[in-house]
MMTF fields as JSON, N, C-alpha, C and O atoms, coordinates in Angstrom:
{
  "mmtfVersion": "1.0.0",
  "mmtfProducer": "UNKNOWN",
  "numBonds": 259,
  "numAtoms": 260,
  "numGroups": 65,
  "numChains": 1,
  "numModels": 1,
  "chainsPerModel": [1],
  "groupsPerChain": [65],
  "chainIdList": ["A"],
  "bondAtomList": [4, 2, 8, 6, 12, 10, 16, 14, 20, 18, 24, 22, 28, 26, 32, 30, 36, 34, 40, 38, 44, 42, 48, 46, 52, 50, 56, 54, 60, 58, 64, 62, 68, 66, 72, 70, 76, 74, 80, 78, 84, 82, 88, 86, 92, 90, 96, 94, 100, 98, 104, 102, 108, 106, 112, 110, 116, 114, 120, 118, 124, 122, 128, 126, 132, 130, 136, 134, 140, 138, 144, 142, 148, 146, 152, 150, 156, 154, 160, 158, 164, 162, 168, 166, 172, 170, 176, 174, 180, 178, 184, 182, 188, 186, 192, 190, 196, 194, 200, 198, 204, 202, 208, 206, 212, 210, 216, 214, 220, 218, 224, 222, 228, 226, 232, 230, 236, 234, 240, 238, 244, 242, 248, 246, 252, 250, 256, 254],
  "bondOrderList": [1, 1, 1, 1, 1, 1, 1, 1, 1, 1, 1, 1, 1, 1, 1, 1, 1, 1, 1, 1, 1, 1, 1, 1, 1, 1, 1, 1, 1, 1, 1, 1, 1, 1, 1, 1, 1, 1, 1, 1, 1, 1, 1, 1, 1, 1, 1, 1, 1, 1, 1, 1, 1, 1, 1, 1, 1, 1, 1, 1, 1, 1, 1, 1],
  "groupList": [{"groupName": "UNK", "atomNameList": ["N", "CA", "C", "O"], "elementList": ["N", "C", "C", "O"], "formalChargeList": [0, 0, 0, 0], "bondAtomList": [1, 0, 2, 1, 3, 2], "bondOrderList": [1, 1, 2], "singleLetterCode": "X", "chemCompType": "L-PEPTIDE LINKING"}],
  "groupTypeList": [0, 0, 0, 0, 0, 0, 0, 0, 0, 0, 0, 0, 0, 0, 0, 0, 0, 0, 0, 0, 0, 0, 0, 0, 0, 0, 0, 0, 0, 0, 0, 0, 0, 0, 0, 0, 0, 0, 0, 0, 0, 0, 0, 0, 0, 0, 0, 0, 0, 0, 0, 0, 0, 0, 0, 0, 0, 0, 0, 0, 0, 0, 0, 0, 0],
  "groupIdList": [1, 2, 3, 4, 5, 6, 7, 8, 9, 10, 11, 12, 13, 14, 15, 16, 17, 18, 19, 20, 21, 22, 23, 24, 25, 26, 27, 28, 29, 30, 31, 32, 33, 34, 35, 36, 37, 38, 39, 40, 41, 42, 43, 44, 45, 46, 47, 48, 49, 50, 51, 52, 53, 54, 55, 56, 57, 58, 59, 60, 61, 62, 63, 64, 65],
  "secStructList": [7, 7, 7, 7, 7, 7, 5, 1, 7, 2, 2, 2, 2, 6, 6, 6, 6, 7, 7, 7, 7, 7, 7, 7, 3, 3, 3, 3, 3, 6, 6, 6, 6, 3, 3, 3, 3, 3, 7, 7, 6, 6, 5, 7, 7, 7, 7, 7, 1, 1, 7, 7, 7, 7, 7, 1, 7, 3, 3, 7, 1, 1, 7, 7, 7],
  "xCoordList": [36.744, 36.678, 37.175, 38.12, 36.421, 37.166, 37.56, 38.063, 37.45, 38.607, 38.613, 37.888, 39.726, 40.12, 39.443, 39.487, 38.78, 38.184, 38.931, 39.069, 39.336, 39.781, 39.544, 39.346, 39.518, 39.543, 40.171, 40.532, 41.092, 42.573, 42.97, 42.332, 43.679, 44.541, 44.841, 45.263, 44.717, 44.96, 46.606, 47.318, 46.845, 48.315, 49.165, 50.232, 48.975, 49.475, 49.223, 49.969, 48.227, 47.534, 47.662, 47.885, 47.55, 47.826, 49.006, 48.994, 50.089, 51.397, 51.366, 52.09, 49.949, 49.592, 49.133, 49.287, 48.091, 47.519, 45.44, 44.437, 45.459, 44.499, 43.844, 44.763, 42.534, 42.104, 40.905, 40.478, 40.548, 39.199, 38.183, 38.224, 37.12, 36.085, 34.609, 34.628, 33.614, 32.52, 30.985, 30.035, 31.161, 29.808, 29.099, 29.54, 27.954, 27.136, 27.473, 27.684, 27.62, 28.31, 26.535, 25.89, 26.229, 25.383, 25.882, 26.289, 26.002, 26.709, 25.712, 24.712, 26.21, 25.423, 26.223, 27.093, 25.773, 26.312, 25.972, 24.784, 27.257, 27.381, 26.8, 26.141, 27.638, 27.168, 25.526, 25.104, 24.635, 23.308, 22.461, 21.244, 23.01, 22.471, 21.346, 20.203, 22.046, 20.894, 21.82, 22.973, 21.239, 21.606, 21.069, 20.012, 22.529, 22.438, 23.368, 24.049, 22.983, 23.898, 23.991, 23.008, 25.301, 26.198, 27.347, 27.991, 27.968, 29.277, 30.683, 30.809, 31.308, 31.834, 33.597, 34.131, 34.246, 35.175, 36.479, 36.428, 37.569, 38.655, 38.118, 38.857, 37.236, 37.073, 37.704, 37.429, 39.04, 39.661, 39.567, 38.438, 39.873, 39.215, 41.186, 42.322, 40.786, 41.93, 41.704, 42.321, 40.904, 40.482, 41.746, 42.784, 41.311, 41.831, 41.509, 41.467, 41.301, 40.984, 40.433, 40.79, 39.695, 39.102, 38.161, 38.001, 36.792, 36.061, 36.087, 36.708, 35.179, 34.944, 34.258, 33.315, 35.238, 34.375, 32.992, 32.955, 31.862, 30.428, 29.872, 30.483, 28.697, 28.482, 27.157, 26.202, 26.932, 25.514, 26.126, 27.258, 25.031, 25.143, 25.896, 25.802, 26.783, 27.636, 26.832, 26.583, 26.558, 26.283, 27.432, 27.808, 27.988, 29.139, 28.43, 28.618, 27.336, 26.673, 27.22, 27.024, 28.125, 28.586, 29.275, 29.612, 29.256, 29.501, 30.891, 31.649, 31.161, 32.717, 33.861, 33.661, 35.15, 36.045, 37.189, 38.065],
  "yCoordList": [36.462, 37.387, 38.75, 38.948, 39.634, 41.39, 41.964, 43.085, 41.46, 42.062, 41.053, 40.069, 41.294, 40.897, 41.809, 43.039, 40.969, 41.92, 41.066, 39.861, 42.305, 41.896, 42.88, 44.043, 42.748, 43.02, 42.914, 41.846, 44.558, 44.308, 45.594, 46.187, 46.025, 47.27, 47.981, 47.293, 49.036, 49.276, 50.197, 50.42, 50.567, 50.741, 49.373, 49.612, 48.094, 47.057, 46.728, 46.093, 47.139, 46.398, 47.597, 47.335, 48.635, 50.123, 50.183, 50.665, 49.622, 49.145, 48.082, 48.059, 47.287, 46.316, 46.391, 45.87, 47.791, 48.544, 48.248, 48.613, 47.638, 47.63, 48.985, 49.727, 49.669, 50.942, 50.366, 49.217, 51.545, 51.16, 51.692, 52.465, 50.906, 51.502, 51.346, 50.508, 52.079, 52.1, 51.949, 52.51, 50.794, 50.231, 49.475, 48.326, 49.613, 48.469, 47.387, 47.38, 46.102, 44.909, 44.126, 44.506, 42.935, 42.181, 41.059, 40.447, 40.447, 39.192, 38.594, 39.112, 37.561, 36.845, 36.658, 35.804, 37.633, 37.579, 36.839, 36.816, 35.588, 34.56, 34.863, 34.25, 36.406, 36.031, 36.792, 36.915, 37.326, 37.981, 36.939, 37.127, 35.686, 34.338, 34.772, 34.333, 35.778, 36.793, 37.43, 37.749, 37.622, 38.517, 39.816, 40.098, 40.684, 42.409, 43.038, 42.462, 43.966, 45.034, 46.131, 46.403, 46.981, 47.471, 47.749, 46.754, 48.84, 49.297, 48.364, 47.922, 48.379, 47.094, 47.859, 48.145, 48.059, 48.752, 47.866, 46.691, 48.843, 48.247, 47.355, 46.455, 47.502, 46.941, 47.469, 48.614, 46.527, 46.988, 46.574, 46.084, 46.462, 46.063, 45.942, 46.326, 45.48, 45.275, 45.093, 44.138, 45.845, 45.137, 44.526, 45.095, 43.24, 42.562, 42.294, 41.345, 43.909, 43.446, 44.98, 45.858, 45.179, 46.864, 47.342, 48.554, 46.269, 47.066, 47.46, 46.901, 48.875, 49.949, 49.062, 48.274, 49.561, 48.792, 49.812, 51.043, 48.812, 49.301, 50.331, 50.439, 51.44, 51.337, 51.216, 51.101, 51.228, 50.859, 49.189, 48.727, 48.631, 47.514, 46.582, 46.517, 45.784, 44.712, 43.374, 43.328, 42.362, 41.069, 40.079, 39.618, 39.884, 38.76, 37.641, 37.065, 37.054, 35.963, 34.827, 33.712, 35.138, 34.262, 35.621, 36.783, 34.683, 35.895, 36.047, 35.405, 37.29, 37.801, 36.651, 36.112, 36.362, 35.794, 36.273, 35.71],
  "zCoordList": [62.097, 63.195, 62.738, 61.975, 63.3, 63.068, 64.241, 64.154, 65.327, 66.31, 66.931, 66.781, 67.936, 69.28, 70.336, 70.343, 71.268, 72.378, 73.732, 73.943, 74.532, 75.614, 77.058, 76.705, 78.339, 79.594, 79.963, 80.458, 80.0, 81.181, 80.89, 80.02, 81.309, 81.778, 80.529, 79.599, 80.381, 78.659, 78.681, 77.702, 80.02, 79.698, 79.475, 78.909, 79.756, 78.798, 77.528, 76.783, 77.3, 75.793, 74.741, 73.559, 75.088, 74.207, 73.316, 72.183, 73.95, 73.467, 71.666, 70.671, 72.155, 70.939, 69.675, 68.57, 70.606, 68.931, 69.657, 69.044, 70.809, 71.383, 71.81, 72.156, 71.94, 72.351, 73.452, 73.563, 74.186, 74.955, 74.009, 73.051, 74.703, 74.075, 75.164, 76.065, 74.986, 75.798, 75.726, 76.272, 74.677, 74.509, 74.981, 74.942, 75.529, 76.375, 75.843, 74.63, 76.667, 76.248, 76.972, 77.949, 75.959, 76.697, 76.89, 75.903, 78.245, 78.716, 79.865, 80.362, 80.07, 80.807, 82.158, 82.333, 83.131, 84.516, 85.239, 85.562, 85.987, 86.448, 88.227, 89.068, 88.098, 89.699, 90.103, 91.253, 88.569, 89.263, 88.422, 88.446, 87.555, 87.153, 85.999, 85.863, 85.215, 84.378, 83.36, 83.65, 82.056, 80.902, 81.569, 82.133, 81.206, 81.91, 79.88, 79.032, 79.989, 78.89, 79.774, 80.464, 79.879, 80.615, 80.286, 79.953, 80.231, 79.937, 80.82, 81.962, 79.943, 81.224, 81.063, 79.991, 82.55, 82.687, 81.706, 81.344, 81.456, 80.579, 79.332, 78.932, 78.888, 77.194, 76.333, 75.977, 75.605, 74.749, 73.373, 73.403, 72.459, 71.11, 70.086, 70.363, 69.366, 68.525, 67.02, 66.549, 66.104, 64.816, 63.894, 63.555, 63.626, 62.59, 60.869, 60.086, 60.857, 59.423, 59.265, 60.05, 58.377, 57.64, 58.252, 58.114, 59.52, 59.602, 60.692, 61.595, 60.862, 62.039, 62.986, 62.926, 64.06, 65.282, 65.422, 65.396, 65.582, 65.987, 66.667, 67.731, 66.545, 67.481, 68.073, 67.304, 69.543, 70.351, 70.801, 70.657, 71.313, 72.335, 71.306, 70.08, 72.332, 71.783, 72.707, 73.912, 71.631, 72.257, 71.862, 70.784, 73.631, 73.547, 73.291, 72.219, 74.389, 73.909, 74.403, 73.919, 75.657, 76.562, 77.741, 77.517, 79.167, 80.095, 79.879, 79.15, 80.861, 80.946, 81.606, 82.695, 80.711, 81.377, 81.43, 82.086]
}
């Protein structure tokens, strides 16, 4: 893995070494029962290791939890 991706408040997670970021995320939304890509609020990122986080659409490849 090269980051940690997480959803939540980034004045908690900022503290960690976590940043936001604002790339269309493609997930599979539970409640419109459909793959959407969409900027998705509080996405924070954490790389574990050397490389640059991406950019353009991110496929999670499972929905948001």
């Amino acid at each position: 893995m090269s980051f940690s991706v997480l959803l939540g408040p980034d004045n908690v997670y900022r503290g960690l070494g976590y940043y936001p970021v604002q790339n269309p995320l493609r997930h599979y939304s539970t409640s419109r029962r459909e793959w959407v890509c969409e900027p998705v609020a509080h996405t924070l990122v954490l790389p574990l290791g050397e490389t640059a986080w991406p950019e353009g659409e991110i496929d999670l490849r499972c929905p948001l939890f």
